[in-house]
N, C-alpha and C positions, 0 to 999 in steps of 0.2 A: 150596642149589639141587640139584636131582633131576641125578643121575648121566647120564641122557637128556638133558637139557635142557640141561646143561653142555656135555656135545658136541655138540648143534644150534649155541650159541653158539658153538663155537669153529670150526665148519665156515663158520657164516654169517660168520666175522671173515673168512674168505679174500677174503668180494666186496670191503673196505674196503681188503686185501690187493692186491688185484689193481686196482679203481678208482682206488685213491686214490694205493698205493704203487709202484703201478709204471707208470700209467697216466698219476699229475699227477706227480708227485714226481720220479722217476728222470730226467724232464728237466731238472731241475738239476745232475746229475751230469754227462749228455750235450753240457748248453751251450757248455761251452769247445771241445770235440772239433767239434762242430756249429758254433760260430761260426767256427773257427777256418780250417775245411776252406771253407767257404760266405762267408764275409767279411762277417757280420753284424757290425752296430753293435748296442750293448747295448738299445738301443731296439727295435730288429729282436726280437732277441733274445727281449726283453720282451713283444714282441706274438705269438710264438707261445702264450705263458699267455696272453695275453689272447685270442686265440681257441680256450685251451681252455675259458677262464673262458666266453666266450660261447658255445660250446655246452653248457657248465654250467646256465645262466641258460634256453636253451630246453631243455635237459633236465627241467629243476626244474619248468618250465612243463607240458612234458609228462605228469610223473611222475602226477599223479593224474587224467587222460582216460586212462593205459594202465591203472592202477591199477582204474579203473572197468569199461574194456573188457573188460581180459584177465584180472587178476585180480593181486592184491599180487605172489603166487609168480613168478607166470610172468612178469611185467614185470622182478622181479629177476634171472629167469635167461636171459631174452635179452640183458638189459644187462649182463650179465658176458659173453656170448659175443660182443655188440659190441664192447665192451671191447676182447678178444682181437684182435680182427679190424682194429680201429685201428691195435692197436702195431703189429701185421705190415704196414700198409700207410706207415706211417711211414718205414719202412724203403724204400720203392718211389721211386726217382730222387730230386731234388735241388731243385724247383723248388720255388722259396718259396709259389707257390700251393696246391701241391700237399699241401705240407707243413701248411700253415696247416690246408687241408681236412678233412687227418688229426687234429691236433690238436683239434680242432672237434668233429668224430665222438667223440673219449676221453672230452671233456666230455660231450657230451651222454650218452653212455655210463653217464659214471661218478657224472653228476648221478642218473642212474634207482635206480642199484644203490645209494647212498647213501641215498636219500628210503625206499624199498621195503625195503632192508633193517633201516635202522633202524626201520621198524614194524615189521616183524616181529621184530626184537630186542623189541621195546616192549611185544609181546603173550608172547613167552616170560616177559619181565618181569614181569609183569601176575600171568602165569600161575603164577609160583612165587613171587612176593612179595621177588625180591630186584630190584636195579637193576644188579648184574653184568652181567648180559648185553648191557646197552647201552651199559656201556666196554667189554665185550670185543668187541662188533662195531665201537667206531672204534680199539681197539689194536689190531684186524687192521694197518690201516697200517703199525704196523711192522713187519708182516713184510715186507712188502712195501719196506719202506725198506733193513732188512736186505740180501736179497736182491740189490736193486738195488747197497747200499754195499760189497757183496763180490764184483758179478760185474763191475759195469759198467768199473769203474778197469781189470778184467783186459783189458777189450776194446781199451786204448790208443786210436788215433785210428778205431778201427774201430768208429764210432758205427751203422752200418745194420746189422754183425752184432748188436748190439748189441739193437738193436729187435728183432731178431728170435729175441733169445733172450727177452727181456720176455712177446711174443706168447705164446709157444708155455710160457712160466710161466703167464698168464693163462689161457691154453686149460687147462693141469692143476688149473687154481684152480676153471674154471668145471666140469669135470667131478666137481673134488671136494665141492663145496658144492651140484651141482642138486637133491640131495634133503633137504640143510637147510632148503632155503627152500619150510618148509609156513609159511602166514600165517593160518590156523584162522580163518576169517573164513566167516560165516555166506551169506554175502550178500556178491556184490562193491560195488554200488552203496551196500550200507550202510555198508562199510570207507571207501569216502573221504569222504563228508561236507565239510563248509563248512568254507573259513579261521577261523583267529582267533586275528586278531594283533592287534589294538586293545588287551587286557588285558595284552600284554603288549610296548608297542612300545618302552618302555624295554632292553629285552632287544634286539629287534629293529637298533637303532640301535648297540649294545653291539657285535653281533652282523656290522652291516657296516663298521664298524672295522677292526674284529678282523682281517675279510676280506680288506680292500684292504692290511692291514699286514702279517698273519703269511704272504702268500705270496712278498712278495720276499725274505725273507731264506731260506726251502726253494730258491727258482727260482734264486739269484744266488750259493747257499754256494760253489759249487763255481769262478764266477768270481772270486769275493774269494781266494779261497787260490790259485786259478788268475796272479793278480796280484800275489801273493806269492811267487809259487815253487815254492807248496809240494809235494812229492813225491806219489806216487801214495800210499805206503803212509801219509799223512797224510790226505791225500782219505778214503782207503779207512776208517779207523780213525774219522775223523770221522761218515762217513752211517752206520757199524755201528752205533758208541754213538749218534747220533739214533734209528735205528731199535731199538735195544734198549731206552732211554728211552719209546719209545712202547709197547713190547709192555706194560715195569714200569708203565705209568701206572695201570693199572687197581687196582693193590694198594695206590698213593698215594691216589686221588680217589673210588673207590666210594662209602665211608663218609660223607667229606665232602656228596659230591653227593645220596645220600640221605638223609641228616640233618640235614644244614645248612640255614637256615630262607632261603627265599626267594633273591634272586639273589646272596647272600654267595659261595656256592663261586664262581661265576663269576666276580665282581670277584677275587675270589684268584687265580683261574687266568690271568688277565688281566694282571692287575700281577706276577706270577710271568714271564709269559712278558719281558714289557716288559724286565725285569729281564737275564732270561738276554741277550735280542739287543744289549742294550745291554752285556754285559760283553765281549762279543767286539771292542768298539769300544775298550776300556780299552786292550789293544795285538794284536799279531797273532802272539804268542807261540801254542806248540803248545797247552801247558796250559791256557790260555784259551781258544783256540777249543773243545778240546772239552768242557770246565765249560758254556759257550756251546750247545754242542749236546746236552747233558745235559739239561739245564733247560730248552732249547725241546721236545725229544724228549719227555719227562717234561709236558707241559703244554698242547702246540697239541694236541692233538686231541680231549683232555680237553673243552677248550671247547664242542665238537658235542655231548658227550657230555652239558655241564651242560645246553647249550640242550633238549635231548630230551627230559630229564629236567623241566625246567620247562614243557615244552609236554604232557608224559605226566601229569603234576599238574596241569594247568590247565584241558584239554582233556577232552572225553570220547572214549571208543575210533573210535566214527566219526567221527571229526575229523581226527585223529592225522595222518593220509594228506597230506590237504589244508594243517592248520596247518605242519605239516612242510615240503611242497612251498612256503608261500607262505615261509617262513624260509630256506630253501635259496635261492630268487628273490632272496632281500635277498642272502642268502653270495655267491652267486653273481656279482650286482652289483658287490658287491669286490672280490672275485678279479679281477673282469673289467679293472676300470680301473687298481689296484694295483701289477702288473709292469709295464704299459706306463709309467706315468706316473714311477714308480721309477727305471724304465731313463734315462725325459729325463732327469732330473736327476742318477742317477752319470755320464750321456754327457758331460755340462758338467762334475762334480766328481771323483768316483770312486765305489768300489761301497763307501767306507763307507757313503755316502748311504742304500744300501739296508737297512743292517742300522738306522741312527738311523732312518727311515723306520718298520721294524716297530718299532721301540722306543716313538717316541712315539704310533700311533695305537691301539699296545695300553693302553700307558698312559691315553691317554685315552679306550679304552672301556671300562676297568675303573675310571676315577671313574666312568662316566654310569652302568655296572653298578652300582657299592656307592651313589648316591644316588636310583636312580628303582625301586630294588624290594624295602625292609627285609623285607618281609613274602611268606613262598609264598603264590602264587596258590589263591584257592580254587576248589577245582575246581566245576566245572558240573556238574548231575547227571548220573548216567551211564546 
């Protein structure tokens, strides 16, 4: 990959950086501090993802009307300035409405910069012949987990300085990334083009699994250890190696995902993950939980990365927008119900509930993966 092209991708990981990892993410780190101060029940709890998740879902829905309107670029670079604008309002008093609202806005936010940035990862791809760039725009996340796992533990109970140092990371994120995001698109109206998901709904179903399971165990790590005991510099050491798991993922899964035939990478990345959530459940020993956040750090975000990959194969370039957006609608979908429905059921047991929760509906969407797609998609002319 061209020496240019290399650093567009690694500017464009900051939106993945700033939407994903500090936007969804870094509120799992905040939840204990936030439930504790607020008198949330873990259900409560649970439904602030779930109203980021549904501003997610109308994000996703948005992404290709702004795409069309304004154009690939600029739709990503006002959804990283929303982004920004979110966390900092996060931060603004205490009321659960309030709060939810904010939450809502990140999603929606972070749905756009996700949809928009991963095309334009898709067309640098395109353009140099590698598939790099499209795990490096969703290992941006860990930076962004990073960050989050080494500042937020410093802020103690002081969860609204806290937002407000997030913001003012996403404001330096979105400054630094406005001029990566060229999306070399001829034609706005021609860049988004028609869904099509029908060829590949086997993935699709894989895909909203995945979603409602891999986010209770990011949204609830920090109360499972928080129920434990566990110390801050344990918290801390735990979201660091997640997040450095995530930056590595890209030197694990490139190859894989480019060369492996059909939705095999994905069923692996699947059953991999299954694997990790379920060993933090073996006991709540140091050393395990962070093998546990090794191997999910190393594997969830990957997953975006195979589906992109299969809809960049399948799809022709004016499609990309649209097939994307309507994928992200299904992601979205499980995020959305996921944490909430998670939370009832450690409310009644405990917050192992949430880690066997992502265990077994990754597990089971990495069978539906490795039996409804031996074969890559053949693409449609381009």
């Amino acid at each position: 990959m061209a020496q240019g092209s290399a650093w567009q991708a690694a500017r464009l990981a900051l939106g993945t950086a700033s939407a994903l990892g500090l936007a969804r993410f870094a509120y799992g780190l905040l939840l204990p501090a936030m439930r504790d101060d607020l008198h949330w029940t873990l259900a409560q709890a649970g439904a602030m993802s779930t109203a980021n998740g549904l501003g997610y879902l109308l994000g996703a829905l948005l992404s290709a009307p702004a795409a069309r309107r304004w154009g690939t670029a600029a739709a990503f670079r006002w959804g990283m300035a929303l982004t920004a604008v979110s966390l900092g309002a996060t931060a603004v008093g205490e009321a659960y409405a309030a709060l939810l609202l904010a939450r809502f806005a990140a999603g929606v936010a972070g749905a756009v910069v996700f949809i928009t940035g991963g095309v334009i990862a898709s067309r640098v791809a395109a353009r140099t012949g590698s598939g790099l760039p499209i795990t490096v725009f969703f290992a941006g996340t860990g930076l962004g987990i990073v960050l989050s796992g080494v500042s937020v533990p410093a802020a103690g109970d002081h969860w609204r300085a806290a937002w407000v140092g997030l913001s003012l990371a996403a404001g330096l994120a979105t400054l630094a990334c406005w001029s990566a995001a060229r999306a070399d698109e001829p034609a706005r109206a021609a860049a988004v083009g028609r869904a099509r998901v029908g060829p590949l709904w086997g993935v699709a179903l894989a895909y909203l699994l995945f979603a409602a399971g891999y986010i209770t165990y990011i949204t609830f790590l920090s109360a499972y250890l928080d129920e434990r005991n566990a110390p801050a510099w344990q918290v801390a050491l735990t979201w660091a190696v997640l997040g450095a798991a995530v930056v590595a993922a890209p030197a694990l899964w490139s190859r894989p995902i480019g060369r492996w035939p059909g939705t095999r990478p994905l069923a692996v990345l699947l059953g991999v993950l299954a694997g990790g959530a379920g060993l933090a459940l073996v006991a709540p020993a140091p050393p395990l939980i962070v093998a546990s956040a090794i191997v999910y750090g190393a594997t969830f975000m990957s997953v975006p990365a195979a589906v992109t990959a299969l809809i960049k194969a399948g799809t022709p370039p004016a499609d990309w927008t649209a097939t994307l957006a309507a994928f992200t609608t299904v992601f979205a979908a499980g995020q959305t119900a996921g944490p909430w429905l998670a939370g009832l059921v450690a409310d009644h047991t405990s917050t192992d509930a949430v880690l066997a929760w992502t265990a077994i509906l990754c597990a089971a969407a990495a069978l539906i993966a490795a039996i409804t797609g031996r074969s890559r998609p053949v693409p449609v002319p381009r």
